[in-house]
C-alpha positions as CSV (number, residue, x, y, z in Angstrom):
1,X,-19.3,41.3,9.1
2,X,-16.3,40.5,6.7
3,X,-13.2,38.5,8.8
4,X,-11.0,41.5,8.3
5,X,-13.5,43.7,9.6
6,X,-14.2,41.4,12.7
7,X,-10.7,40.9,13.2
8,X,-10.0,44.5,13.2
9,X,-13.2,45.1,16.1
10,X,-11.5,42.6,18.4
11,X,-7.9,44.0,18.3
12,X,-9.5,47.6,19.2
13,X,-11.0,46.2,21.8
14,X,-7.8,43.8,23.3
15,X,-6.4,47.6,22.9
16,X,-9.2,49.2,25.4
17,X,-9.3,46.5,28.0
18,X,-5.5,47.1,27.8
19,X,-5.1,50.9,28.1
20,X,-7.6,50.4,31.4
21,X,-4.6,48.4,33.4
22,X,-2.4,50.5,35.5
23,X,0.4,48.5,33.4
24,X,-1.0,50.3,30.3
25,X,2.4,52.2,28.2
26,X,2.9,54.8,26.8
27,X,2.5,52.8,23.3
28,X,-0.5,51.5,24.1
29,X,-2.0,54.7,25.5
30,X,-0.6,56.6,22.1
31,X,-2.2,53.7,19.9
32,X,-5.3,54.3,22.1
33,X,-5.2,57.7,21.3
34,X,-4.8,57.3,17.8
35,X,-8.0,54.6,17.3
36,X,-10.4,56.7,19.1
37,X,-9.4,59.4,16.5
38,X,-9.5,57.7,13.4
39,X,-13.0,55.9,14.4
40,X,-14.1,59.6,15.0
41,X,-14.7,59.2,19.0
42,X,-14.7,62.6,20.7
43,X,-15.5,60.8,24.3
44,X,-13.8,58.2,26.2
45,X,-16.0,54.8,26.0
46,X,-16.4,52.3,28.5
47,X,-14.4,49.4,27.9
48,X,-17.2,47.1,28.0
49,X,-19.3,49.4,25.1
50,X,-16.0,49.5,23.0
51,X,-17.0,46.4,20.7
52,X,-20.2,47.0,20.4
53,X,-19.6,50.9,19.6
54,X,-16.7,49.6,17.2
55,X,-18.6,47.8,15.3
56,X,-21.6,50.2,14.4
57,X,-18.8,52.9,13.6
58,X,-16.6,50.3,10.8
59,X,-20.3,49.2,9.5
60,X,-21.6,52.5,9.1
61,X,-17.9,53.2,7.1
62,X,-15.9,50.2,6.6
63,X,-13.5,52.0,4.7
64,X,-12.2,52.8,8.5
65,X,-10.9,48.9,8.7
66,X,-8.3,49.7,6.6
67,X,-7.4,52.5,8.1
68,X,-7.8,51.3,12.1
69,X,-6.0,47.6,10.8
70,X,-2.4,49.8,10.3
71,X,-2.5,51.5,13.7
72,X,-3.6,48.1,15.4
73,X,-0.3,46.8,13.2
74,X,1.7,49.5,13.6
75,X,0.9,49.3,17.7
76,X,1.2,45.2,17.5
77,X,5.0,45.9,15.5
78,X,6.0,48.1,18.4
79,X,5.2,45.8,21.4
80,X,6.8,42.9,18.9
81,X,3.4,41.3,18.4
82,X,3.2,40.0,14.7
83,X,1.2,41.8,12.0
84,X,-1.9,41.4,10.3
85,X,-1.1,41.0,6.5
86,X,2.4,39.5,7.1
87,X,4.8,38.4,4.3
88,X,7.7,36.5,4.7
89,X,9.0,33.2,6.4
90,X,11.6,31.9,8.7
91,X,13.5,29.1,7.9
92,X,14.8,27.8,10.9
93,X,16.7,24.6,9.8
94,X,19.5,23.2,11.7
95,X,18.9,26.4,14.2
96,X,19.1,27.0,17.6
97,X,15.5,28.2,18.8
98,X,15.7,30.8,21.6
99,X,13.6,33.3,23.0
100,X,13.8,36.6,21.3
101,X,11.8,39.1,23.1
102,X,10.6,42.5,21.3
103,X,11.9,41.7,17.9
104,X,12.2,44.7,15.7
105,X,12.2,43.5,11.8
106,X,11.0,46.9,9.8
107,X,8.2,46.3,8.1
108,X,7.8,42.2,8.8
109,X,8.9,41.4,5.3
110,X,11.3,39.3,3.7
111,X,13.4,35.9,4.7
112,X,15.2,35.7,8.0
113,X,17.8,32.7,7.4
114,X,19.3,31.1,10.5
């Protein structure tokens, strides 16, 4: 299995352990929702199956990756987790570091300057 492709198996199932908790949001249900679709799953799968069914449904059509890698990144840029793919840096000379918690920056692209 390619590293994109592996990488894409493990985030969707991080996302099925997480929609299991009783802390689980409406974002991650929705994103939930949206990867069981895409991968073409009509019934709910157990948590523990999820890798192993993941990874039989992007071999038998890894076109999917691409497709399942945007909602996992679309999901990760709404809960401020950072993107698969990103471009961009931060130069943070002569800053002040602080916690910044659920950072929105568009798309993840560009130069932040601070």
């Amino acid at each position: 299995m390619d590293p994109v492709t592996a990488a894409v198996v493990t985030a969707v199932t991080q996302i099925a352990i997480e929609v299991t908790k009783e802390t689980a949001t409406h974002v991650t249900k929705a994103a939930w929702k949206k990867l069981k679709d895409a991968l073409g799953w009509t019934v709910e799968p157990a948590a523990a199956d999820v890798q192993a069914l993941a990874e039989r449904t992007l071999a038998a059509n890894p076109a999917l990756a691409t497709q399942v890698q945007q909602i996992i990144n679309d999901y990760r840029q709404q809960v401020g987790s950072v993107n698969v793919g990103t471009v961009g840096s931060i130069n943070l000379a002569g800053a002040t570091v602080g916690t910044v918690k659920q950072p929105n920056i568009g798309q993840n692209s560009g130069t932040i300057n601070l």
